[in-house]
NUZA-530727 format. One record per atom (N, C-alpha, C): residue in one letter; atom name; x, y, z. Coordinates in steps of 0.1 Angstrom, whole numbers. Example, Ala and Ser with C-alpha at 12.3 -4.5 7.8 and 13.67 -1.06 7.14 Angstrom:
REM residues 2
@aa:a | at:N | px:132 | py:-57 | pz:78 .
@aa:a | at:CA | px:123 | py:-45 | pz:78 .
@aa:a | at:C | px:132 | py:-33 | pz:78 .
@aa:s | at:N | px:128 | py:-22 | pz:71 .
@aa:s | at:CA | px:137 | py:-11 | pz:71 .
@aa:s | at:C | px:129 | py:0 | pz:79 .
***
This chain:
REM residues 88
@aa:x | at:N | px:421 | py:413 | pz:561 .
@aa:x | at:CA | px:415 | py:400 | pz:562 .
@aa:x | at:C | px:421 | py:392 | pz:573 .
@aa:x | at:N | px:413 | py:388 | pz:582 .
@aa:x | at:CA | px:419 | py:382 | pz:587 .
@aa:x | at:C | px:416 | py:363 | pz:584 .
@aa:x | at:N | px:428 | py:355 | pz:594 .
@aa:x | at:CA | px:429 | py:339 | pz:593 .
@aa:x | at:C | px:413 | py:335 | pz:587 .
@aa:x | at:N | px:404 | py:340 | pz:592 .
@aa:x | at:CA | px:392 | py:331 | pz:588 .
@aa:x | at:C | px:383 | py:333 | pz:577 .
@aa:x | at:N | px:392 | py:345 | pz:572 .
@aa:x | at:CA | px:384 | py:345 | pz:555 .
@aa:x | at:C | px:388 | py:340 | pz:546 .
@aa:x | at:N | px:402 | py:328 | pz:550 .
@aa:x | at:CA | px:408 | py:323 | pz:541 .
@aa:x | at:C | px:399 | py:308 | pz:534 .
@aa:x | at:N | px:399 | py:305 | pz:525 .
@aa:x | at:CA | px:396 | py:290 | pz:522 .
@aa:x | at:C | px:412 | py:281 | pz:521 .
@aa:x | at:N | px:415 | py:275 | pz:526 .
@aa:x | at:CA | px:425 | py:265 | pz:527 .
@aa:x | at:C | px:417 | py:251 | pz:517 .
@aa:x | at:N | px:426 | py:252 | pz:501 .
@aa:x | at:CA | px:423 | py:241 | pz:489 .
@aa:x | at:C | px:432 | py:236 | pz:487 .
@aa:x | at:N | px:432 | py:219 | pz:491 .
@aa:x | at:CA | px:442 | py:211 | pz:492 .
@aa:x | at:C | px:444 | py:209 | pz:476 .
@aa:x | at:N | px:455 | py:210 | pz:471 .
@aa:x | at:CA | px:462 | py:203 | pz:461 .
@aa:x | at:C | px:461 | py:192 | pz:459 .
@aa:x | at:N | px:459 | py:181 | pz:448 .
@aa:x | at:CA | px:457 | py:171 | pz:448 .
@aa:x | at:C | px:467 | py:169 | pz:431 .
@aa:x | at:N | px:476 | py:164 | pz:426 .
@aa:x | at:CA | px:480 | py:161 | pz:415 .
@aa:x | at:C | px:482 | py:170 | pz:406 .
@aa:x | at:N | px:489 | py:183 | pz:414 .
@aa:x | at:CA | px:490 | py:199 | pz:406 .
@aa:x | at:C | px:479 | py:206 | pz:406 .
@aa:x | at:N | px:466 | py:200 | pz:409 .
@aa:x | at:CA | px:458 | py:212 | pz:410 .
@aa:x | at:C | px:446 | py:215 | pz:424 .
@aa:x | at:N | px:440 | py:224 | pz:422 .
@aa:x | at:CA | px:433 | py:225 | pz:433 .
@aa:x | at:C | px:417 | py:228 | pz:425 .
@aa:x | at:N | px:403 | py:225 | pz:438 .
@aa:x | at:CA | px:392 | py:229 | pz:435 .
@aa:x | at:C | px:385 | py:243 | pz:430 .
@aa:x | at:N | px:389 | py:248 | pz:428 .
@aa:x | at:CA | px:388 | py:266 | pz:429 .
@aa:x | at:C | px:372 | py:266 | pz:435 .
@aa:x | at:N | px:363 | py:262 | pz:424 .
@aa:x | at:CA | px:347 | py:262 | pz:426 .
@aa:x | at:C | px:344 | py:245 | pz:420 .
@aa:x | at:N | px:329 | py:248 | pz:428 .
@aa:x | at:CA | px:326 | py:233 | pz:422 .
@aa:x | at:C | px:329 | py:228 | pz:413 .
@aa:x | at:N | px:326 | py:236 | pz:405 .
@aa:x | at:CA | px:326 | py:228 | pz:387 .
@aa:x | at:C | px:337 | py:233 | pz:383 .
@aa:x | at:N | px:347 | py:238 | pz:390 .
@aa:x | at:CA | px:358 | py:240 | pz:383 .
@aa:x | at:C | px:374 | py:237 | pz:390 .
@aa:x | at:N | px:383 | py:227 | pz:385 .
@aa:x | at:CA | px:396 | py:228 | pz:388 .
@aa:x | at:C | px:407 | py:238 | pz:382 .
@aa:x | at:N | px:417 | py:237 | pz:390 .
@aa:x | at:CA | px:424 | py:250 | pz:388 .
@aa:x | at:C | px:438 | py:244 | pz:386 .
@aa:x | at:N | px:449 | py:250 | pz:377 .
@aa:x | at:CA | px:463 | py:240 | pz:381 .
@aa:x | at:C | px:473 | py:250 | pz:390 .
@aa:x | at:N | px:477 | py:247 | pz:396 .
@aa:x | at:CA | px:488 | py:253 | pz:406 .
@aa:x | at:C | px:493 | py:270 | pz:400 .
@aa:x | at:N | px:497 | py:268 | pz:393 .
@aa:x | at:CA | px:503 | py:274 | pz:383 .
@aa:x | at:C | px:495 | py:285 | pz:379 .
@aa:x | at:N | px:482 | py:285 | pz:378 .
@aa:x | at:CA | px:472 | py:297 | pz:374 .
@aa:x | at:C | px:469 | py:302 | pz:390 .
@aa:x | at:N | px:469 | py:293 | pz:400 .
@aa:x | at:CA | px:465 | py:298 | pz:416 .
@aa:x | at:C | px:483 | py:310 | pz:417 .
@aa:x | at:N | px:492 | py:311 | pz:408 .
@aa:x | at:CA | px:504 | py:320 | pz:409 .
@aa:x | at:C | px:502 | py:331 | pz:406 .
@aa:x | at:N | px:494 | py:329 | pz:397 .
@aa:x | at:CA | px:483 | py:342 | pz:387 .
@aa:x | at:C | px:471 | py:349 | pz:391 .
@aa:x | at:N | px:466 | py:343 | pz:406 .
@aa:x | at:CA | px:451 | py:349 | pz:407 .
@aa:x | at:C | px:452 | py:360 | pz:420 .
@aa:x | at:N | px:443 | py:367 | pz:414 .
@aa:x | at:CA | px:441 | py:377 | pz:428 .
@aa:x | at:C | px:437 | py:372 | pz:439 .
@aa:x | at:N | px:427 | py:359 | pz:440 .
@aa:x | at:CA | px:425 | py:354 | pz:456 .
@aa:x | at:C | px:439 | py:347 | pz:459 .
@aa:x | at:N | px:449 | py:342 | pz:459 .
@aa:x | at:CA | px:456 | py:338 | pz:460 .
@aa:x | at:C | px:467 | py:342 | pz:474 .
@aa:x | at:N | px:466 | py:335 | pz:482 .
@aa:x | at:CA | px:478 | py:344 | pz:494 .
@aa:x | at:C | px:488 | py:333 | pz:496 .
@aa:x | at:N | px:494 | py:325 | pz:500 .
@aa:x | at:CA | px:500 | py:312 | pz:499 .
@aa:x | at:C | px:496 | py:297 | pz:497 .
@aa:x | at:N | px:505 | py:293 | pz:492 .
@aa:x | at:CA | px:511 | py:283 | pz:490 .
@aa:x | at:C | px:518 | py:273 | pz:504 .
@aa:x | at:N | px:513 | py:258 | pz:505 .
@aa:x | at:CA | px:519 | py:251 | pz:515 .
@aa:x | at:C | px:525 | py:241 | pz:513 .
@aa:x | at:N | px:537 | py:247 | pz:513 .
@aa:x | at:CA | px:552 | py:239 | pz:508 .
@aa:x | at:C | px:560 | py:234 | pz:517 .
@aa:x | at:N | px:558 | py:219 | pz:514 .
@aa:x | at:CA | px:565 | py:210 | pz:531 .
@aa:x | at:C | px:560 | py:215 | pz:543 .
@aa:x | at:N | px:546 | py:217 | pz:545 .
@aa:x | at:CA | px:548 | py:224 | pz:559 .
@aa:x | at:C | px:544 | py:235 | pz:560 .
@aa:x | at:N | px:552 | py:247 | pz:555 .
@aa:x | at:CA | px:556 | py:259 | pz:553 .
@aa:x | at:C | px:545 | py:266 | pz:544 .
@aa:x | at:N | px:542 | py:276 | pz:547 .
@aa:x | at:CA | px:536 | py:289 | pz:541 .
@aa:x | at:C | px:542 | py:294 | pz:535 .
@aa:x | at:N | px:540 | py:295 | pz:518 .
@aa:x | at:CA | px:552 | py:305 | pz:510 .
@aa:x | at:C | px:540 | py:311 | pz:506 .
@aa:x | at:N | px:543 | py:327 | pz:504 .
@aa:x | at:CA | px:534 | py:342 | pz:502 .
@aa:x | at:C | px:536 | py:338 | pz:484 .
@aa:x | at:N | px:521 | py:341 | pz:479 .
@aa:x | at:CA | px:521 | py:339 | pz:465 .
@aa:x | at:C | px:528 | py:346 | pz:452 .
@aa:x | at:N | px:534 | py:342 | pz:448 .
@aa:x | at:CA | px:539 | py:353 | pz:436 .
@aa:x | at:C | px:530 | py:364 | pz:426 .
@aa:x | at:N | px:515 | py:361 | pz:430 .
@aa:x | at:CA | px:506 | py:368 | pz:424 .
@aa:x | at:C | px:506 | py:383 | pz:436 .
@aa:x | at:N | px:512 | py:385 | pz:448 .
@aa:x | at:CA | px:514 | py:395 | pz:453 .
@aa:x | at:C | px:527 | py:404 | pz:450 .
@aa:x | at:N | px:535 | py:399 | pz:444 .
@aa:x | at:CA | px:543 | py:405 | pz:437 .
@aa:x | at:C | px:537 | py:418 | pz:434 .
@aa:x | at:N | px:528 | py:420 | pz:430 .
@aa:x | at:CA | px:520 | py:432 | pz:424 .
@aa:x | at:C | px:513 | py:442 | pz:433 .
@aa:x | at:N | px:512 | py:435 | pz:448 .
@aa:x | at:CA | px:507 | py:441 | pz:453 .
@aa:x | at:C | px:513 | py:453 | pz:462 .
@aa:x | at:N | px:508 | py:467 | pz:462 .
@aa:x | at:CA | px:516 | py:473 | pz:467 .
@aa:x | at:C | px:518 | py:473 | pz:484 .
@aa:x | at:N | px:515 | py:469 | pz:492 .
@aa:x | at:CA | px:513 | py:464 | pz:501 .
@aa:x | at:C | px:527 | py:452 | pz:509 .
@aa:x | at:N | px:524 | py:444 | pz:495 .
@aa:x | at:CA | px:533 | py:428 | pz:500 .
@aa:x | at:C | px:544 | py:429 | pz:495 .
@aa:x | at:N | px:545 | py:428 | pz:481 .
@aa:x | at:CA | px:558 | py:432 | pz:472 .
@aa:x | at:C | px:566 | py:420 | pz:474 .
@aa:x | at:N | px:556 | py:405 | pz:473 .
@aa:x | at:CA | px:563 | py:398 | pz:473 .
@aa:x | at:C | px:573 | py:390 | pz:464 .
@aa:x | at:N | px:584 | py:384 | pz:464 .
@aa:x | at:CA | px:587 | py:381 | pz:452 .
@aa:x | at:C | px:598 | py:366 | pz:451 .
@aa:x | at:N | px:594 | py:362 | pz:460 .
@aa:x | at:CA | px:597 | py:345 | pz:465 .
@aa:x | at:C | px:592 | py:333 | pz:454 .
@aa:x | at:N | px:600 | py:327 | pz:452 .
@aa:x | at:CA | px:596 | py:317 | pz:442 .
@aa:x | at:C | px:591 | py:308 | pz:450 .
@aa:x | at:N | px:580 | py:301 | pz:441 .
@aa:x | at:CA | px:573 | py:289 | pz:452 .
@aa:x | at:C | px:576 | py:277 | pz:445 .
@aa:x | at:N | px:577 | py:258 | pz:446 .
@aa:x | at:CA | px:581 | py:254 | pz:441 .
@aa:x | at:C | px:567 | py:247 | pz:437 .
@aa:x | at:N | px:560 | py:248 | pz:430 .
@aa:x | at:CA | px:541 | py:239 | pz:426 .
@aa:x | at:C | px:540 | py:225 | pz:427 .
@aa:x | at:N | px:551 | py:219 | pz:428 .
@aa:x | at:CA | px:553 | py:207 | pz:426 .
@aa:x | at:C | px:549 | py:201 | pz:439 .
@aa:x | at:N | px:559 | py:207 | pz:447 .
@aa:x | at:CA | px:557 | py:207 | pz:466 .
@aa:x | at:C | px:543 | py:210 | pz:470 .
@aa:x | at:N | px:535 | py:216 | pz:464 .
@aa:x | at:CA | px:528 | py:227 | pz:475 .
@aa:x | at:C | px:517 | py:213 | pz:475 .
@aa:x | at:N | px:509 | py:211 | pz:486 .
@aa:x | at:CA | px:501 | py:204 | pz:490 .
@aa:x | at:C | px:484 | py:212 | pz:493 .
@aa:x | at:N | px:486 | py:226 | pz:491 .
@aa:x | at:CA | px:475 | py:233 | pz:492 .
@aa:x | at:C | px:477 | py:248 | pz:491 .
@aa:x | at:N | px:465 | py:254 | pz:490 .
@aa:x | at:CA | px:464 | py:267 | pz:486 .
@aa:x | at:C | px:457 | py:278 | pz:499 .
@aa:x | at:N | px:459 | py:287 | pz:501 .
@aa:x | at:CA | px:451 | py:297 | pz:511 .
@aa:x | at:C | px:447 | py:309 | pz:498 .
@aa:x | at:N | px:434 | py:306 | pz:500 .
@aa:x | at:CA | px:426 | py:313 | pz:492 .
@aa:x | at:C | px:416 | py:322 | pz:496 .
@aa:x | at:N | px:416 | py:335 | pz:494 .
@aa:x | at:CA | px:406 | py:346 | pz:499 .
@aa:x | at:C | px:395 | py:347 | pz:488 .
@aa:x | at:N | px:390 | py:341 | pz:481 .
@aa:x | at:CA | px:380 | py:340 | pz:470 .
@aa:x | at:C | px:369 | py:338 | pz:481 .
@aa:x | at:N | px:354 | py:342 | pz:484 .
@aa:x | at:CA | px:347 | py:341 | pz:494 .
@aa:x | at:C | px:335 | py:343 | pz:485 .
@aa:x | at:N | px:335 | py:348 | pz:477 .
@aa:x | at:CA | px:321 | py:355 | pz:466 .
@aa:x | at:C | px:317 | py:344 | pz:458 .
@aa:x | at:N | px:330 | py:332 | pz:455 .
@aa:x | at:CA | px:324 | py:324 | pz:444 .
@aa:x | at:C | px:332 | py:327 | pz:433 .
@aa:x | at:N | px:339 | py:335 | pz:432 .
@aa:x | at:CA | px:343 | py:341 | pz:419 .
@aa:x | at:C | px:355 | py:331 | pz:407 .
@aa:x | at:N | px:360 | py:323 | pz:415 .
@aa:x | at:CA | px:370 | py:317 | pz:410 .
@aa:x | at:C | px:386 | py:322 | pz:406 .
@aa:x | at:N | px:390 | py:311 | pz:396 .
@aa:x | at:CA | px:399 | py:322 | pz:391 .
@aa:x | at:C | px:398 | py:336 | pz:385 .
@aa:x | at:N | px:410 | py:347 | pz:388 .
@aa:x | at:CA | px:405 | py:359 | pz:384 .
@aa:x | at:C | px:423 | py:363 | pz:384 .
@aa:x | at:N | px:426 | py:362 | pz:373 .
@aa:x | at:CA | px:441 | py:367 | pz:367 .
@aa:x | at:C | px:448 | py:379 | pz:369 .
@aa:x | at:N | px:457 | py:381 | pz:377 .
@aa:x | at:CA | px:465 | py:396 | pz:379 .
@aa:x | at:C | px:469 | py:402 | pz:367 .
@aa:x | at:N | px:466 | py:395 | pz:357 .
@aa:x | at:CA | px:473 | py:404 | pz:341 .
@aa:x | at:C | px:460 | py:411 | pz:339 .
@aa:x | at:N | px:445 | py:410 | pz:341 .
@aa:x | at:CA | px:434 | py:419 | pz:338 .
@aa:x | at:C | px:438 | py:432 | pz:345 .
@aa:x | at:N | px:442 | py:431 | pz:357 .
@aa:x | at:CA | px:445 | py:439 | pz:361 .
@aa:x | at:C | px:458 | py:448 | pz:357 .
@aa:x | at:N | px:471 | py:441 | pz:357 .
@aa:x | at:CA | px:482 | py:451 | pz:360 .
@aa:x | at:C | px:483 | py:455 | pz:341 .
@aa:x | at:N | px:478 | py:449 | pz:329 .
@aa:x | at:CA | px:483 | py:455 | pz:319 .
@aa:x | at:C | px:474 | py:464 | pz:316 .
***
């Protein structure tokens, strides 16, 4: 994927827009498969939802409180979509 398949979703009060009709809390965007970082002060921190991935293996704590937005590869509409359907 590259920079332009991302959606960049500003954070507003812990959560972000995911889809129209739906907000999302920070905290579940830690959990989702579209999820690639987090923008904390500034800074780009890689999601804790790639922890799992074998590729990234990321495993950096993010702080949710900080983050001011999200970089999201969700492109389809799909919304949230939980790494536990997957990895259990």
């Amino acid at each position: 994927m590259t920079e332009e398949d991302f959606r960049l979703l500003p954070a507003v009060r812990g959560h972000v827009q995911c889809l129209p009709e739906k907000r999302e809390p920070l905290e579940n965007c830690g959990f989702c498969i579209h999820c690639r970082e987090f923008r904390v002060s500034g800074k780009f921190v890689k999601s804790p939802s790639l922890a799992y991935c074998t590729k990234c293996r990321v495993t950096e704590r993010v702080d949710f409180t900080k983050a001011d937005a999200v970089k999201c590869a969700d492109r389809r509409g799909e919304g949230f979509h939980s790494i536990t359907n997957i990895i259990s």
